[in-house]
C-alpha positions in Angstrom: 97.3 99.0 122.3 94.0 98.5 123.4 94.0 102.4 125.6 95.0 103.9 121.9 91.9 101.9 120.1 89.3 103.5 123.0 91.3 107.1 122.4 90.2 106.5 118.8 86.8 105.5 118.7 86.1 107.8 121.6 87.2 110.7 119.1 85.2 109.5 116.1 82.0 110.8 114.8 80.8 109.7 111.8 78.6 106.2 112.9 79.3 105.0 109.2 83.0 105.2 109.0 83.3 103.9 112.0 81.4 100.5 111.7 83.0 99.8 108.4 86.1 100.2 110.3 85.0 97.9 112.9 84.1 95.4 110.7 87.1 95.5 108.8 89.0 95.1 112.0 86.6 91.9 113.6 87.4 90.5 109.8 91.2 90.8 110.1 91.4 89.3 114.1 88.9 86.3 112.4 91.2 86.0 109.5 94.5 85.4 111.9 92.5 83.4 114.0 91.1 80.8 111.0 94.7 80.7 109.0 95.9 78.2 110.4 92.8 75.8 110.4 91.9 75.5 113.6 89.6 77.7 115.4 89.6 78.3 119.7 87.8 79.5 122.4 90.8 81.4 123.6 91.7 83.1 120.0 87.9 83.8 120.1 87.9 85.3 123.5 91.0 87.2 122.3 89.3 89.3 119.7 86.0 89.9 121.6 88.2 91.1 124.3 90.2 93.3 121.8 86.0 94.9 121.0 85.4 95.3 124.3 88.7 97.6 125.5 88.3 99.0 122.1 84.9 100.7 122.6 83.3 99.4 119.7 80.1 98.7 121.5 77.4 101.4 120.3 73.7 101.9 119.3 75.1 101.3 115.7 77.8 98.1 116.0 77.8 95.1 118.1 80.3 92.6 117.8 78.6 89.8 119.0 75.8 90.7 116.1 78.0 90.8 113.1 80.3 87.8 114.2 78.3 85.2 112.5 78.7 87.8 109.5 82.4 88.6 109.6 83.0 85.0 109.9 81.4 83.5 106.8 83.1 86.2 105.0 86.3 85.0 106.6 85.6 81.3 105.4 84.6 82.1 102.0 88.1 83.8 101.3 89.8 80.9 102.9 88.1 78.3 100.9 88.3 80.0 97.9 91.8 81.7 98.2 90.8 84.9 98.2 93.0 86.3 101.0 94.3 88.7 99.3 91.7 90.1 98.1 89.7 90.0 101.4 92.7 91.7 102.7 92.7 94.8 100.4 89.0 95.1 101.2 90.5 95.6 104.7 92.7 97.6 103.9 90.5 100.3 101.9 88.4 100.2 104.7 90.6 101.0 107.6 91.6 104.8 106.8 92.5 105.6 110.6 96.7 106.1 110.8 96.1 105.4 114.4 93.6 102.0 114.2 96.4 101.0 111.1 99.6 101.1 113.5 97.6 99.2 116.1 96.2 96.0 113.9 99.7 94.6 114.0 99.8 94.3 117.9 96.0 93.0 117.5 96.5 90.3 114.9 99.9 89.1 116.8 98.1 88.9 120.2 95.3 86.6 118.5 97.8 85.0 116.4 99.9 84.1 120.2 96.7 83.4 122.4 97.3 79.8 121.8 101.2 80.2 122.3 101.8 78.7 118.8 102.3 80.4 116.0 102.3 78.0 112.6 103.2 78.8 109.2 99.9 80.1 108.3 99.2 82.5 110.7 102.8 83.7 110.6 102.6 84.2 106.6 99.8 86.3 107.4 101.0 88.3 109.7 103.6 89.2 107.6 101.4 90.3 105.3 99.5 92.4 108.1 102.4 94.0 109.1 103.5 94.9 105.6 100.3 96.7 104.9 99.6 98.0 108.6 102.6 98.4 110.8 
């Protein structure tokens, strides 16, 4: 998963498309990682490690510099049951067929770093995998 996600980005050229794509993605890996209410170093570790194989590194995006970002957006949907609605933001930003098919793997790895999947996280990748896979 990760060798097609540095294929991708090593192929695109528009700065703009591509960060809004980023972001979309460091959203969804926070969102998997916060649904079931508890947050760890490893599920953190996870996604930056997803970034850094990914290539997303650039003059334009850092992870590190909009993960403070990505995650209060993550919370607010959370506390305010917004999910949904987070999640088609997600989706309308993630045009890539390519970055789509790999967000299931993605999510699932965060979702398993901790080698328990709960009811949350697994509702949610459900949903992922419905609208990615």
């Amino acid at each position: 998963m990760n060798q097609r996600l540095r294929d991708l980005y090593s192929h695109l050229s528009l700065h703009a498309t591509a960060n809004r794509e980023h972001e979309a993605v460091v959203e969804l890996l926070l969102l998997v990682m916060v649904a079931d209410r508890h947050i760890s170093e490893d599920e953190i570790d996870e996604i930056r490690n997803i970034s850094d194989d990914s290539g997303w590194e650039s003059s334009t995006f850092s992870f590190d510099q909009y993960l403070g970002q990505a995650m209060a957006k993550v919370r607010a949907a959370v506390a305010n049951h917004e999910i949904e609605t987070l999640l088609d933001d997600i989706d309308a930003r993630i045009t890539s067929t390519v970055l789509r098919q790999s967000l299931f793997s993605a999510a699932r790895d965060v979702a398993g770093v901790d080698h328990d999947i709960d009811h949350e996280e697994e509702s949610l990748l459900g949903q992922v995998a419905a609208r990615f896979a």
